[in-house]
N, CA, C and O atoms as a GROMACS GRO file, in nm:
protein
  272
    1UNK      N    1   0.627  -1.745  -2.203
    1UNK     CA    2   0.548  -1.677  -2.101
    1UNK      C    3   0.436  -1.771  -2.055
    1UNK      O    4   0.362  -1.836  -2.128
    2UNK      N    5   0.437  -1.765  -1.904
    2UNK     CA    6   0.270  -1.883  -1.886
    2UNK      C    7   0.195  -1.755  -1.928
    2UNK      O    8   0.199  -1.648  -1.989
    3UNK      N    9   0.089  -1.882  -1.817
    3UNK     CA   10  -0.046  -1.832  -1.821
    3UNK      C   11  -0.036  -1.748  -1.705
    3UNK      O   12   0.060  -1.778  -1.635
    4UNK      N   13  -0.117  -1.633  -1.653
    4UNK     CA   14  -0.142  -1.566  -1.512
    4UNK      C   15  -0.278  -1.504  -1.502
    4UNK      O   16  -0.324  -1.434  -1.592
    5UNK      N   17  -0.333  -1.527  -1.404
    5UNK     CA   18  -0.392  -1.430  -1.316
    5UNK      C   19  -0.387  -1.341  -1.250
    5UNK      O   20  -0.331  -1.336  -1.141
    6UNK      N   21  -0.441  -1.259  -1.303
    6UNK     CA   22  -0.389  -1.136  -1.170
    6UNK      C   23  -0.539  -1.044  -1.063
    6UNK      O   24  -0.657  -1.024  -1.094
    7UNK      N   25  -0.482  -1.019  -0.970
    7UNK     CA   26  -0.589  -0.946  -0.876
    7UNK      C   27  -0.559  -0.809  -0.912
    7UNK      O   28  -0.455  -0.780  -0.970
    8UNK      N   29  -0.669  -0.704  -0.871
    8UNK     CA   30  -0.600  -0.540  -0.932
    8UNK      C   31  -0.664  -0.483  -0.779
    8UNK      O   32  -0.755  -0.537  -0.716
    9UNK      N   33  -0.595  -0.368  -0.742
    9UNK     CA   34  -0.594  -0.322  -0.584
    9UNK      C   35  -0.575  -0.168  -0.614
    9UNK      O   36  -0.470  -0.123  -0.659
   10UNK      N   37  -0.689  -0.089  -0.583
   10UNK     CA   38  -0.625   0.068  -0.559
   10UNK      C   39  -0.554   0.098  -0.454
   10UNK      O   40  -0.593   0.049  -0.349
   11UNK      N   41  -0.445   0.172  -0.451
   11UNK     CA   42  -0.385   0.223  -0.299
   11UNK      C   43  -0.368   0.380  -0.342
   11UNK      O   44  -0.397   0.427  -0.452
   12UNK      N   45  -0.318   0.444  -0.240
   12UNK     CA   46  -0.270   0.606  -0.271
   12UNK      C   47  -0.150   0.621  -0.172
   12UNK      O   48  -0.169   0.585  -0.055
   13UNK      N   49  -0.065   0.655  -0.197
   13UNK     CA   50   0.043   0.670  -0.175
   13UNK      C   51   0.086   0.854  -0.140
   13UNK      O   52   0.043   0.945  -0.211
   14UNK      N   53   0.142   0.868  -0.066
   14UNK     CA   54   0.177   1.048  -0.043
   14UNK      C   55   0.324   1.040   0.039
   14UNK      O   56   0.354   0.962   0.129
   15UNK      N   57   0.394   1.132  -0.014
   15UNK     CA   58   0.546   1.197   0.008
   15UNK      C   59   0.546   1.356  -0.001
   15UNK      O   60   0.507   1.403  -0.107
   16UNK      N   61   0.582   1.434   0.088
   16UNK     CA   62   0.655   1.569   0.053
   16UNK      C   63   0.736   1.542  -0.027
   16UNK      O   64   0.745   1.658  -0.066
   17UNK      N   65   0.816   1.482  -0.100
   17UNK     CA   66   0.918   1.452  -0.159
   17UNK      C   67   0.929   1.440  -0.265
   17UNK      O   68   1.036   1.427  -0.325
   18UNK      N   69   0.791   1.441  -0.321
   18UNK     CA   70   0.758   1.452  -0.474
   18UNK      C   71   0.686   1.326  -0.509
   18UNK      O   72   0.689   1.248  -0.414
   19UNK      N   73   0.612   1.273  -0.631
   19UNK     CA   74   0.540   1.192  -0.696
   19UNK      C   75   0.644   1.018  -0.730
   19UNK      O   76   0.609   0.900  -0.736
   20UNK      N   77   0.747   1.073  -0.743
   20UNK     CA   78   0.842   0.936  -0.707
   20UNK      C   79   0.799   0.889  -0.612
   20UNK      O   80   0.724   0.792  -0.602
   21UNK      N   81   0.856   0.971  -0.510
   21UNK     CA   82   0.851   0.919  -0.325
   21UNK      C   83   0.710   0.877  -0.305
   21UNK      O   84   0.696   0.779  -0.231
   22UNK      N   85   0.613   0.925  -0.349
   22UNK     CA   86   0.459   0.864  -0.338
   22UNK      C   87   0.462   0.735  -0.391
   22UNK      O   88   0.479   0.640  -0.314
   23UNK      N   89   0.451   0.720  -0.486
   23UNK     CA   90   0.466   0.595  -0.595
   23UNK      C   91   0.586   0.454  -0.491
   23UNK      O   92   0.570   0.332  -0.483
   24UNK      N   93   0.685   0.533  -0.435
   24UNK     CA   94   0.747   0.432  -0.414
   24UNK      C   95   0.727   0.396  -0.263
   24UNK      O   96   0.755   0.283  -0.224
   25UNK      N   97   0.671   0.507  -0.164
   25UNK     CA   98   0.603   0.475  -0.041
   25UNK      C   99   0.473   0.364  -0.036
   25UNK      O  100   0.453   0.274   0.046
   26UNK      N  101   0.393   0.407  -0.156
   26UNK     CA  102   0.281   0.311  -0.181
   26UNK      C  103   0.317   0.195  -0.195
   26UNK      O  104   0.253   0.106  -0.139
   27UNK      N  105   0.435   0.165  -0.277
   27UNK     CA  106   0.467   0.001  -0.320
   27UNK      C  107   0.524  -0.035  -0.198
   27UNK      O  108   0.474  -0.136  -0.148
   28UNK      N  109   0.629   0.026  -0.127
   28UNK     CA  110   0.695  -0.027   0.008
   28UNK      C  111   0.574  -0.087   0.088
   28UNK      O  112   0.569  -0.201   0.135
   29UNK      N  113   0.459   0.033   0.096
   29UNK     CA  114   0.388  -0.039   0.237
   29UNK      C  115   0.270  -0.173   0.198
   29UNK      O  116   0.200  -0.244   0.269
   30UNK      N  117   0.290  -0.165   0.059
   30UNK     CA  118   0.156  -0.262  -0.025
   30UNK      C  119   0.218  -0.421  -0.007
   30UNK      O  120   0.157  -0.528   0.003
   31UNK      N  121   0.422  -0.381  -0.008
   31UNK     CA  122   0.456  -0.530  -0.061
   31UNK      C  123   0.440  -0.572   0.092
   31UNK      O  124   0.465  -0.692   0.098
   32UNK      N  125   0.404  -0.515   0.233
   32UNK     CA  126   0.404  -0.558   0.380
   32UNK      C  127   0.245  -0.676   0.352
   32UNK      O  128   0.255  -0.792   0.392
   33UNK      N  129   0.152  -0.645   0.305
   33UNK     CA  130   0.013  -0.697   0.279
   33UNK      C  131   0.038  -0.758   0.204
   33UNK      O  132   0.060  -0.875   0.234
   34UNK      N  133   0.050  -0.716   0.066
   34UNK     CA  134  -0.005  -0.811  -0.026
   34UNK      C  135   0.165  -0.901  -0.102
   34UNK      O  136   0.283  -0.868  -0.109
   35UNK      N  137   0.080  -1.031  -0.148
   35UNK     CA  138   0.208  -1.084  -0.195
   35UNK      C  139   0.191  -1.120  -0.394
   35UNK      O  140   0.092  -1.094  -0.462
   36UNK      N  141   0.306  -1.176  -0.437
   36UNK     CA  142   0.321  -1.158  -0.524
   36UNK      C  143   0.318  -1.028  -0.646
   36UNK      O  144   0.287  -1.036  -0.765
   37UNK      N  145   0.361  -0.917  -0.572
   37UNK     CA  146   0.297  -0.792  -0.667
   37UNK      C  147   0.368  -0.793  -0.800
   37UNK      O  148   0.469  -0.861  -0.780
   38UNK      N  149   0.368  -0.757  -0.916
   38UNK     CA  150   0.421  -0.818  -1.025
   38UNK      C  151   0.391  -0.655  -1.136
   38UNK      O  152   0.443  -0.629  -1.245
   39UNK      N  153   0.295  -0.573  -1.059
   39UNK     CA  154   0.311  -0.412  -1.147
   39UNK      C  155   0.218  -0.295  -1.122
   39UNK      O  156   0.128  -0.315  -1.040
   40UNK      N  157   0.224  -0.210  -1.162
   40UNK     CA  158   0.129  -0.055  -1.103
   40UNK      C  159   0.137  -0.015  -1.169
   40UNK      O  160   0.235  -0.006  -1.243
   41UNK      N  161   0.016   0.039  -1.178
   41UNK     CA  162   0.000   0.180  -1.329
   41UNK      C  163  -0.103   0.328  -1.214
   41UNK      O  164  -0.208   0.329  -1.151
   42UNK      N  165   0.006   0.427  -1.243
   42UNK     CA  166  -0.046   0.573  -1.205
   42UNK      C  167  -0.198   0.562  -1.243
   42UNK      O  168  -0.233   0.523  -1.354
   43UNK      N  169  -0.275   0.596  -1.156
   43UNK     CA  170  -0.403   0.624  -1.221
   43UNK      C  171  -0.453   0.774  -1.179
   43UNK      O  172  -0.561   0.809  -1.226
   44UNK      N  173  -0.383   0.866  -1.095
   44UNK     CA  174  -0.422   0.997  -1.056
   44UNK      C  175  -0.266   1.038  -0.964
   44UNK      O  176  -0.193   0.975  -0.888
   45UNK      N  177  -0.266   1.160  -1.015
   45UNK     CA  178  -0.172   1.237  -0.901
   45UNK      C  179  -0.242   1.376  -0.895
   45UNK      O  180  -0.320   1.430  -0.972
   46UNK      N  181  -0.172   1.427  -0.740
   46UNK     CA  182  -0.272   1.494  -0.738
   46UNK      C  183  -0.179   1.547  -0.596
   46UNK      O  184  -0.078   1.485  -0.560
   47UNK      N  185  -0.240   1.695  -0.507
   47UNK     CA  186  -0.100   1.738  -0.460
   47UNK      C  187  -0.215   1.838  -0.323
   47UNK      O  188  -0.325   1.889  -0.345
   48UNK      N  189  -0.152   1.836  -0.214
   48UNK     CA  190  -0.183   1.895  -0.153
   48UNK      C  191  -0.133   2.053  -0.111
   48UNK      O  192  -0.018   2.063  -0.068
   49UNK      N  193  -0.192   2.143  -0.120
   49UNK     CA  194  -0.114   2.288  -0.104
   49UNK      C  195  -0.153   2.326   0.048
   49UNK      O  196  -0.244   2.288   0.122
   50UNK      N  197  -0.054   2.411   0.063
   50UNK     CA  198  -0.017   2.493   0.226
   50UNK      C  199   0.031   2.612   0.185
   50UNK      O  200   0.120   2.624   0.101
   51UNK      N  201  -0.022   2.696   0.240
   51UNK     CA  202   0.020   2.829   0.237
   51UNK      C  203   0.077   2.821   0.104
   51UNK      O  204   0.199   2.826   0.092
   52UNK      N  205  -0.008   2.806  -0.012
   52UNK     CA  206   0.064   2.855  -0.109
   52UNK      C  207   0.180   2.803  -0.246
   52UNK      O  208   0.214   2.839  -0.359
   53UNK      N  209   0.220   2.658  -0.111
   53UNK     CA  210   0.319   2.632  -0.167
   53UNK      C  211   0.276   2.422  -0.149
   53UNK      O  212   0.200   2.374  -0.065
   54UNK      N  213   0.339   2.358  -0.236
   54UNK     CA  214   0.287   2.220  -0.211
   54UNK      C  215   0.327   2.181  -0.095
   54UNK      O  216   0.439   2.197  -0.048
   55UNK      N  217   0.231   2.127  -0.043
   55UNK     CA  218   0.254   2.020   0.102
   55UNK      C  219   0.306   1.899   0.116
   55UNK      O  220   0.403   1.856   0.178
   56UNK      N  221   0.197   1.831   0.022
   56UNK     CA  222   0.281   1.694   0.019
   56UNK      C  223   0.201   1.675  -0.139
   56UNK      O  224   0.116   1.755  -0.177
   57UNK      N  225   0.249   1.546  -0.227
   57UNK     CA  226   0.205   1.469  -0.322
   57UNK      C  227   0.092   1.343  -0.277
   57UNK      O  228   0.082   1.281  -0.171
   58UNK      N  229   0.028   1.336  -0.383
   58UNK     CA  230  -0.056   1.210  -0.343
   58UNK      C  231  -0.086   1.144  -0.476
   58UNK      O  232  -0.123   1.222  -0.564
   59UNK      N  233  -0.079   1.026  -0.506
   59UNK     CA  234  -0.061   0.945  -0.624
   59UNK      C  235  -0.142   0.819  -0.602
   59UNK      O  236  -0.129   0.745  -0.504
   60UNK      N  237  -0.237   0.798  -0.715
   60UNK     CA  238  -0.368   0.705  -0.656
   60UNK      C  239  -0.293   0.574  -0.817
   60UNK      O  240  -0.279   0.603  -0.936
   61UNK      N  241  -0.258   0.420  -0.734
   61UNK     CA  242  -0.210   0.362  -0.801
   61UNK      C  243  -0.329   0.217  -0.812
   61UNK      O  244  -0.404   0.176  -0.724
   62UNK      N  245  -0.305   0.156  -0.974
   62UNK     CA  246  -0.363   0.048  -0.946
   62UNK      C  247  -0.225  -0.069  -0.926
   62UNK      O  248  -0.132  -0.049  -1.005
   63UNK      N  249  -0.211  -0.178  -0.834
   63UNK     CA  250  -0.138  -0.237  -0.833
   63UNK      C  251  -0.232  -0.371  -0.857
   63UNK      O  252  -0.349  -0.397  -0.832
   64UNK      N  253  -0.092  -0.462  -0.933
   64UNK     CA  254  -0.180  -0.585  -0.933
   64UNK      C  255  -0.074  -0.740  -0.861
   64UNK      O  256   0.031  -0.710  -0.805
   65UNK      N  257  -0.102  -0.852  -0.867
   65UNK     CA  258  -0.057  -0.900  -0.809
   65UNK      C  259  -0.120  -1.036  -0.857
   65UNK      O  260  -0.238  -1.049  -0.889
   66UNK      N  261   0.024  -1.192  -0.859
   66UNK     CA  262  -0.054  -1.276  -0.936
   66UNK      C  263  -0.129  -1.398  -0.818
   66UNK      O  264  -0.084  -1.432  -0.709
   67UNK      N  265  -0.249  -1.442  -0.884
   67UNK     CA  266  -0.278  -1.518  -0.753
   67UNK      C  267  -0.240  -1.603  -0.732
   67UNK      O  268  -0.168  -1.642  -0.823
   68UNK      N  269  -0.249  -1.734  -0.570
   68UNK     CA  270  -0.163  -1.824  -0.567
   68UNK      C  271  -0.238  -1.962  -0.675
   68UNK      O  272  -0.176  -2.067  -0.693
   0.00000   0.00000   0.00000
């Protein structure tokens, strides 16, 4: 294993589709910006309600990424 550096980045991510689809919407639109991403750890989920019933998911991630 080298050596690495890494940068750490909050994003939040949201899907009707459930806490997957958050998690994996967040990484889709993070890998457009940032490069080298290399891992994410959940740090909050958390859910929006409508009438009652959930609206959408929202999932607050730390991603990190190694520098050049």
């Amino acid at each position: 294993m080298t050596d690495s550096v890494y940068k750490i980045e909050e994003i939040v991510g949201s899907s009707p589709k459930g806490q997957d689809a958050a998690i994996e919407n967040a990484i889709e639109r993070a890998t457009r910006t940032l490069r080298n991403l290399r891992w994410f750890e959940v740090v909050e989920s958390r859910g929006h309600i409508e009438d009652g019933k959930i609206g959408h998911y929202q999932v607050r991630l730390k991603v990190a990424f190694t520098l050049d």
